[in-house]
Structure formats: structure tokens, C-alpha cells
N, C-alpha and C positions, 0 to 999 in steps of 0.2 A: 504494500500500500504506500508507495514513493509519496501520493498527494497528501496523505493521513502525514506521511513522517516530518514530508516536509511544514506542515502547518503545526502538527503540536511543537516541531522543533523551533521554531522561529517564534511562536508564543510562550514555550518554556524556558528558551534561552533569553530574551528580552523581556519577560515580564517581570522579571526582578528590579528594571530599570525606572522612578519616578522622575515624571519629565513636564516639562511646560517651556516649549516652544516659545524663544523670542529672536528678535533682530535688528538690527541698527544700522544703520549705513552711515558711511564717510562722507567726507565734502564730497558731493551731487557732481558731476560731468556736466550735467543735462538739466534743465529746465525742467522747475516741480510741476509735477500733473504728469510730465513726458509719457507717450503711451509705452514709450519703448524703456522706458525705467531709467534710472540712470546709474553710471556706472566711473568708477568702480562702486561697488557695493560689499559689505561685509556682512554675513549672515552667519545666524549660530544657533541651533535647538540647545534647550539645557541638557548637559550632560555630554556634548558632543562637541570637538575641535570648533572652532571661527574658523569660515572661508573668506578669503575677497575672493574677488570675481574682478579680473582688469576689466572687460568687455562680457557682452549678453552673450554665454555661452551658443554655441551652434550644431553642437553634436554631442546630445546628450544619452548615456546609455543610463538605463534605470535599473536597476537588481531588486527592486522592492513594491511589489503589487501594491499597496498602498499611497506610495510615491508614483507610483505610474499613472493612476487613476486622478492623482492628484496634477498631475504635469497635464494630461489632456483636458482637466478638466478649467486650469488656468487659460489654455492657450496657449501652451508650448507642446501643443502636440509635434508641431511641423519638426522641433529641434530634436527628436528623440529619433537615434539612428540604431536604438536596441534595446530590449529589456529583457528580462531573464526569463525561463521557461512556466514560472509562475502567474506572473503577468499576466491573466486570462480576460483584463477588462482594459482599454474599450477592446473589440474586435479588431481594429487597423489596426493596434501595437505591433510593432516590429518584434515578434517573440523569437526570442536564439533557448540554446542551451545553455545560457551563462544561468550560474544561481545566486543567489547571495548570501546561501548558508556556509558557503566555500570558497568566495572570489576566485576566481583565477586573472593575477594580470596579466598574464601572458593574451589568453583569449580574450578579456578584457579591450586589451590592445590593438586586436586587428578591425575593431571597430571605428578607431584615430577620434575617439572622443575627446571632447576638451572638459567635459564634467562627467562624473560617474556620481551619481545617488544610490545612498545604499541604506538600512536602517541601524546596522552596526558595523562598526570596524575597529574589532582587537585589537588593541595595543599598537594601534595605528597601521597594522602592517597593509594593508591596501594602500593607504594616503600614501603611506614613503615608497612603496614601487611604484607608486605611479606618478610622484612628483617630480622624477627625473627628466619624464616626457614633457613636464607642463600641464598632464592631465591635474584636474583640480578634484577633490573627493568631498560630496557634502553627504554629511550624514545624519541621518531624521530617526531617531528612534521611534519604537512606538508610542505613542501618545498613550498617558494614561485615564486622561479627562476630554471631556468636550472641549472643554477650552485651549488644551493643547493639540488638537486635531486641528481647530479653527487658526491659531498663531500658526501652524505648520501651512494652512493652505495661502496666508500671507507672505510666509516668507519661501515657500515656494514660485510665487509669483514674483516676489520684490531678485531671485538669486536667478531667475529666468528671463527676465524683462518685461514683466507681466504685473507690475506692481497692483496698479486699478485691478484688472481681474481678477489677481490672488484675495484682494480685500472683498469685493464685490461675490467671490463663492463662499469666502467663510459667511459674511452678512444674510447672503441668502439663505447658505445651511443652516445657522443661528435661527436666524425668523422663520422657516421651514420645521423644524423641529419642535420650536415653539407654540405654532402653530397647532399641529398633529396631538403635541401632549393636552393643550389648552381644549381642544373638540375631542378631548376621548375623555366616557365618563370615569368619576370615581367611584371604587367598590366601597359599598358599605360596609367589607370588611378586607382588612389589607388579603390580596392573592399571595400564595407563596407558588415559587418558581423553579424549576431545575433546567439548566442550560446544558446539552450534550455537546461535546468535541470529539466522541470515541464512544464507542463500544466498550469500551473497558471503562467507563466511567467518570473520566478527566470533565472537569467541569473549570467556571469561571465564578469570580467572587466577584464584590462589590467594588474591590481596591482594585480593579481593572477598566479600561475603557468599553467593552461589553456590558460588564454589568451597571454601571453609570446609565448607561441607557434604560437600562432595565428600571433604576432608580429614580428616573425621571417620572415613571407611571407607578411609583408608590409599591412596586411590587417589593415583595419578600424571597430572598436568595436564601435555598435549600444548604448551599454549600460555603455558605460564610462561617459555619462553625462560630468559635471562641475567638479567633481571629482572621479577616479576611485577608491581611496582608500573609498568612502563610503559604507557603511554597509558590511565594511570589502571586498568589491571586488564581493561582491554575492546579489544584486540588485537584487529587483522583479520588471521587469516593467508593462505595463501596454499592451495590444492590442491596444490601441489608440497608445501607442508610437513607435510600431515596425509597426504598419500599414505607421506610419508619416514617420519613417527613412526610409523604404521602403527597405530592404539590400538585396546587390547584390548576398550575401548568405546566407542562413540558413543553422546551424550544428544543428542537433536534436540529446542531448544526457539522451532521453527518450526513448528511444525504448525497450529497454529490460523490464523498470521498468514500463513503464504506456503504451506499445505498439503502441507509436508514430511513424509516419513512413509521406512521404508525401502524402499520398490521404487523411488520417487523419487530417492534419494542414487545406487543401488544404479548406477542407469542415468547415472551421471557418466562422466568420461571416467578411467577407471583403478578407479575404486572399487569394482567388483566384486572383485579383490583385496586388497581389506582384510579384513582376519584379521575384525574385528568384523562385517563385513557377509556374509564367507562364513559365518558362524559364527553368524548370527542374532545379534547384542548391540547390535541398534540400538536405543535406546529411544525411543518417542516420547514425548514429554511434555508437558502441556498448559505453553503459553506463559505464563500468567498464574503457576500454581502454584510456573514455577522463575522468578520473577522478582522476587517479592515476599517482604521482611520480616515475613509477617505469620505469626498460630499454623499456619496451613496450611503451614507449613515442613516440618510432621511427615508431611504429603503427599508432599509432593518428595522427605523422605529416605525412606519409605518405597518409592518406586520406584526410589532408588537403592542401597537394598538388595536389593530383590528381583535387579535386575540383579548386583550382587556376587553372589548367592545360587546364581544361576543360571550365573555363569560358573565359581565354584568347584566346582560340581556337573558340568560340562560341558554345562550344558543352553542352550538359548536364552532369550533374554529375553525 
């Protein structure tokens, strides 16, 4: 299951990271407002190296589904000449074999990028092989909050030349979300909730950008235990424990990667008794959608409103 490995890996290995996206730029090139931004520019997410940028990069390769979706969705589409095999949103992405749980600079390379986006880089070792070339390396962890998804879609646009744009998606996403949570009703009694990554059980806490969203509709997370910051927010529980919690929903976000769906859960050993599976509130949910920091967040809440929507009404999901 390469797609399974690779997403719990990129979520287990980065979720220990707490981050909120900022950036700043230098004396301006260019005339404020410029559509084409101005440059040089210096950018930096928390927890990750400052880049300048001499000039509005032109050959951009992306190693990070997240960042890709974020780059098209600014308006640097035209500038991305690669992204890694991950990468499955928009459709035009230029998808190679490169990954980003392994950089390779070499392959890297024969793309003649002048920026590489990536969401982590150990100990620097991508930035110094590739600083030789002049390639420049920015790196966007994953966001842990709404508000550091929003600062990351800014300063993707301002390290792109896309300043206006980069502000104008996070705004929209902001008021988009806003939106969706404000029209969906409240339960008269808090929902509790269990979020699938695996078949084995691997779930998300609250102390994650996932479940935040979940937090915005008031729901109740099965898998916060005593502390949601442990094992970084990505807990594996147990079937004895989500049989016990019993949650008034299930979010399955296995379906694409291991063809989870609910007749599949259904036919577990016990779970035909769970309130959400007699009751129809399984939802399934495309894997990429609840996984990523990018404007498509307003996807993911949108299905998990519909699901509040539908269990305050009595209906199924």
C-alpha cells in the first residue's frame, strides 16, 4: 500500500512539528500593489530556514501535495515544471517520480528548477545540495491550525509573485469556511467523532490541522484521550477503544488508499453496533481532501457539515 505508506509517513513524521506561517519582505524592487510582487523578497514559515528570492522564480518543482495545490491555486501554476508523484490535485500538475519523503537532488536536478518547495528538509540536506546550482529551497511544513494554512497561502503567493492572489485565497478560504460552519446547525448535544487514516486504526487529535476543522462544528474527538498532543496528534487506537467510545460519527479517510467505505467497516468484528454505522453516519471521504492544508479545506468542511447537518436532522449521511 505505497499511497497508505506514503501519507501516514508524511503525517507521522511532520506532525510533531507546531507551526504558524509568517513572512516579510525586504526593501520592494517594485511598486506596492505590483501584480507581479516584488522582489527581492524574503519568506519564512515558523520553524523552517528564511528564503530570499532575487527575482519571481520560473521553474518551480513542488515535492508537496499540499504546496502544489496551493501554487495552482495562487496563480503560479504556469511556473511549476514538476511535482512529485503525490501530487494528484489539480489534474494539469506536471506529476514525475520525484517524492518528498526522500528528495533526490540529483533527479531533482534535471528539472533546472530555480525553487524546489518541499514540507520538510532534515538538517538542511536538500537546501545545501542544491544551493550550489542557485536552486533556492523553501520549505512549508504542515500547518497545524487554520490560521497557518491561511499565512502559508500568503506567503506562497508573496515567494511566487503572486502577492494579491496569495492574500485574496487565504480571504476567500477564511470567509468560505466561515460561512459553511455559521449555516450548519448546532447539536443539542455535543457529537463525538472518530477520524480513520488506516485500517489499523491510526487516527487524528484535536492538536492537529484535521481535527481543528472538526472543532470548528463543536464536534467531540474519540481519540484525544488525556492528551491530544501525544504521538504528535496521530494516535493509533485500538477497536476495543472506538467500539467503547461508540461515536456518533465516523469520517473514513481510507477510501481511496485501502478502499474503505461503510459496508467494509460495517463487516468488522463488533461494529455493526455502533450507533454511527446503525444509523448510517459513516462518511467517506476522499483521502487527499482531509489530508491537506490547502484552499480545498473548504471541501473537507463542507462534508463535515453536511454530516452534522444530517445527524441533527436525524437523517443519514
Amino acid at each position: 500500500m505505497p499511497h497508505l505508506r506514503s501519507t501516514l509517513a508524511t503525517l507521522l513524521l511532520l506532525g510533531a512539528v507546531a507551526l504558524t506561517g509568517c513572512a516579510d519582505r525586504e526593501e520592494p524592487a517594485g511598486t506596492e500593489g505590483d501584480d507581479d510582487g516584488a522582489f527581492p523578497v524574503r519568506v519564512q514559515a515558523e520553524g523552517a530556514p528564511a528564503v530570499t528570492l532575487e527575482t519571481r522564480p520560473e521553474r518551480i518543482v513542488s515535492l508537496s501535495p499540499s504546496a502544489t495545490e496551493t501554487l495552482y491555486a495562487v496563480g503560479a501554476g504556469e511556473q511549476v515544471v514538476a511535482v512529485d508523484s503525490a501530487s494528484t490535485y489539480p489534474e494539469q500538475a506536471p506529476r514525475t517520480d520525484l517524492t518528498g519523503l526522500n528528495p533526490d537532488p540529483e533527479a531533482i536536478l534535471t528539472h533546472q528548477p530555480d525553487l524546489v518547495v518541499v514540507s520538510a528538509d532534515l538538517e538542511n540536506k536538500l537546501t545545501d545540495a542544491l544551493a550550489p546550482t542557485g536552486t533556492k529551497t523553501l520549505v512549508l511544513p504542515d500547518a497545524r491550525t487554520l490560521d497557518a494554512a491561511y499565512e502559508q497561502f500568503e506567503l506562497v503567493g508573496k515567494a511566487t509573485g503572486h502577492p494579491a492572489d496569495g492574500a485574496d485565497v487565504a480571504s476567500r478560504t477564511r470567509e468560505d469556511l466561515a460561512k459553511i460552519i455559521a449555516d450548519t446547525p448546532e447539536p443539542e448535544q455535543p457529537l463525538t467523532y472518530y477520524h480513520e487514516l488506516d485500517q489499523t486504526f491510526y487516527s487524528v487529535t484535536s492538536a492537529t490541522f484535521i481535527g481543528q476543522v472538526y472543532d470548528q462544528f463543536g464536534l467531540t474527538n474519540i481519540a484525544d484521550g488525556d492528551d491530544p498532543n501525544a504521538a504528535g496528534g496521530y494516535p493509533q487506537l485500538s477497536a476495543e477503544t472506538i467500539l467503547q467510545a461508540n461515536p456518533d460519527l465516523i469520517f473514513l479517510a481510507d477510501t481511496v488508499c485501502c478502499g474503505q467505505n461503510a459496508e467494509t467497516i460495517a463487516k468488522r468484528p463488533g461494529w455493526d453496533t455502533l450507533t454511527a454505522v446503525q444509523e448510517g453516519r459513516v462518511v467517506e471521504l476522499n483521502d487527499d481532501l482531509a489530508s491537506r492544508w490547502s484552499p480545498r479545506v473548504v471541501e473537507f468542511a463542507r462534508s463535515v457539515s453536511e454530516a452534522v447537518t444530517a445527524a441533527v436532522s436525524g437523517a443519514s449521511a
